[in-house]
C-alpha positions in Angstrom: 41.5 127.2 -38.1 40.7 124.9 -40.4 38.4 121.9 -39.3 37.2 118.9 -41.6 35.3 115.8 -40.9 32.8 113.2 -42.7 30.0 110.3 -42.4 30.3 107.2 -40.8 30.6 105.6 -44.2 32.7 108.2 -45.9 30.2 109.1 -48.3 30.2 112.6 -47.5 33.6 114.5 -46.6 34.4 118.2 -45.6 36.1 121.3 -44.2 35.6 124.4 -43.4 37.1 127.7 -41.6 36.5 127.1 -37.5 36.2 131.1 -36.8 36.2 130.5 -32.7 33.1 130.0 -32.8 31.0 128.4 -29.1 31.6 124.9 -29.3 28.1 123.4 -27.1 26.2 120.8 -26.3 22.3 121.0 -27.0 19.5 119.5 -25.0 17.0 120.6 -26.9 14.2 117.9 -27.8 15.0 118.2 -31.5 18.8 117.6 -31.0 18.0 114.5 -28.3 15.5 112.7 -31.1 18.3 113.8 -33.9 21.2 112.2 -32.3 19.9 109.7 -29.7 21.4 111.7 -26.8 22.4 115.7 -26.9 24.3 117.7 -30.1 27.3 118.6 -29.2 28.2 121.4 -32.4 29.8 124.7 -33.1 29.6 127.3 -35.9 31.2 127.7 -39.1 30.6 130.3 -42.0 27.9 128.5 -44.9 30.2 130.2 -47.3 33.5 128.4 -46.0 32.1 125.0 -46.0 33.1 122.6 -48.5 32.7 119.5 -49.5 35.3 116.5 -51.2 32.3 113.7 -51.7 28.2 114.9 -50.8 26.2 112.7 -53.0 24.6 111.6 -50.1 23.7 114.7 -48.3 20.1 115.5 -47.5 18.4 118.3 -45.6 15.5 117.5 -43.4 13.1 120.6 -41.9 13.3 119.8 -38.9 10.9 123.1 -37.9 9.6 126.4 -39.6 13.1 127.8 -38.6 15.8 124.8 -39.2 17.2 121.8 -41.0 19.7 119.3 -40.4 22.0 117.5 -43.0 22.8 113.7 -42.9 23.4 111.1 -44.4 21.1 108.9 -46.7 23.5 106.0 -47.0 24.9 105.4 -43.0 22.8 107.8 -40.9 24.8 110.3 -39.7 24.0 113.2 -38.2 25.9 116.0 -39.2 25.0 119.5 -39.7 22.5 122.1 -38.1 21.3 125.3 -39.8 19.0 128.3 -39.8 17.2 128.8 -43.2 19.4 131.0 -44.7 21.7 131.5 -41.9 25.1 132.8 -42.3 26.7 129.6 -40.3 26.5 126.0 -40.6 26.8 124.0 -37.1 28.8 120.9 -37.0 28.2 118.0 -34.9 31.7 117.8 -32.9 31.9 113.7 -33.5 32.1 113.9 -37.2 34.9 115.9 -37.1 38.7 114.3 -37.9 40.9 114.7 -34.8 42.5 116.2 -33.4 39.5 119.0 -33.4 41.6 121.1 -31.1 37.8 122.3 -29.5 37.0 121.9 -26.0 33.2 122.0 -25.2 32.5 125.5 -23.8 28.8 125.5 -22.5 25.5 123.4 -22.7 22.5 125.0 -24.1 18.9 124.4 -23.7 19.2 122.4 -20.7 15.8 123.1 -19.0 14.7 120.6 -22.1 17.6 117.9 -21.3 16.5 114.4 -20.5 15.5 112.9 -17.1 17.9 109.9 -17.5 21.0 112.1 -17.1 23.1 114.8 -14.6 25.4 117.8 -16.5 28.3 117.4 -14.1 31.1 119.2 -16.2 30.7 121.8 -14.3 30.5 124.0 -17.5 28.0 126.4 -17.7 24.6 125.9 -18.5 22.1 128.5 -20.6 17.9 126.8 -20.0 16.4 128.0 -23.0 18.9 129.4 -25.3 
C-alpha cells in the first residue's frame, strides 16, 4: 500500500511502500522531547521512500544508535531511523489521509509520562 505525506509547510513531500508494517505509539523519553507528547509511527522500507520536495530535510543523532528527520523551515517531526537500518519510521500525523492504519500497540510505556493514562485498551510492550 502505498502511503505519502509531508511538513507542515509543504517543504518536504513523500511516499513510500506501507509493507504492513506495526503501526505504534512510543513513550520513550526521546520520542516525548521529539514530539511534545508520544510518536505514533510505523515502518517502511529506506529503499521505497521517496521524496517530491526535501530541501529542507535534516537528520539529527538523536543517540549512538538513531536519528530523526525534520524539518528546518516549519518544525516537523517526521521520520525515525536506525543508522543504516533497512526501514524508515513515519510519524502517523504527517501522513495524507486517509492513512488507512489503525494504531496497533504502544511501546516503551514503562518510560511514558506521569501526566497521562493509556486507556485504548491496546496492548502495551515496557521497554521495547
Amino acid at each position: 500500500m502505498k502511503i505519502s505525506g509531508s511538513c507542515l509547510c509543504g517543504s518536504i513531500a513523500f511516499e513510500a511502500e506501507h509493507q504492513g508494517a506495526r503501526v505504534v505509539a512510543c513513550h520513550c523519553g526521546q520520542c516525548r522531547k521529539q514530539s511534545g507528547h508520544l510518536w505514533a509511527a510505523t515502518a517502511v522500507p529506506t529503499a521505497s521512500l521517496r521524496f517530491d520536495k526535501d530541501s529542507t530535510l535534516a537528520w539529527f543523532t538523536s543517540s549512538q544508535t538513531a536519528e530523526r528527520g525534520f524539518c528546518t523551515t516549519c518544525g516537523s517531526s517526521l521520520f525515525w531511523r536506525f543508522k543504516g537500518g533497512e526501514n524508515t519510521s513515519v510519524g502517523l500525523g504527517a501522513l495524507d489521509e486517509p492513512t488507512n492504519l489503525t494504531l496497533q500497540t504502544h511501546i516503551f510505556t514503562a518510560h511514558k509520562g506521569d501526566y497521562y493514562d493509556i486507556t485504548d485498551g491496546l496492548p502495551h510492550e515496557e521497554n521495547t
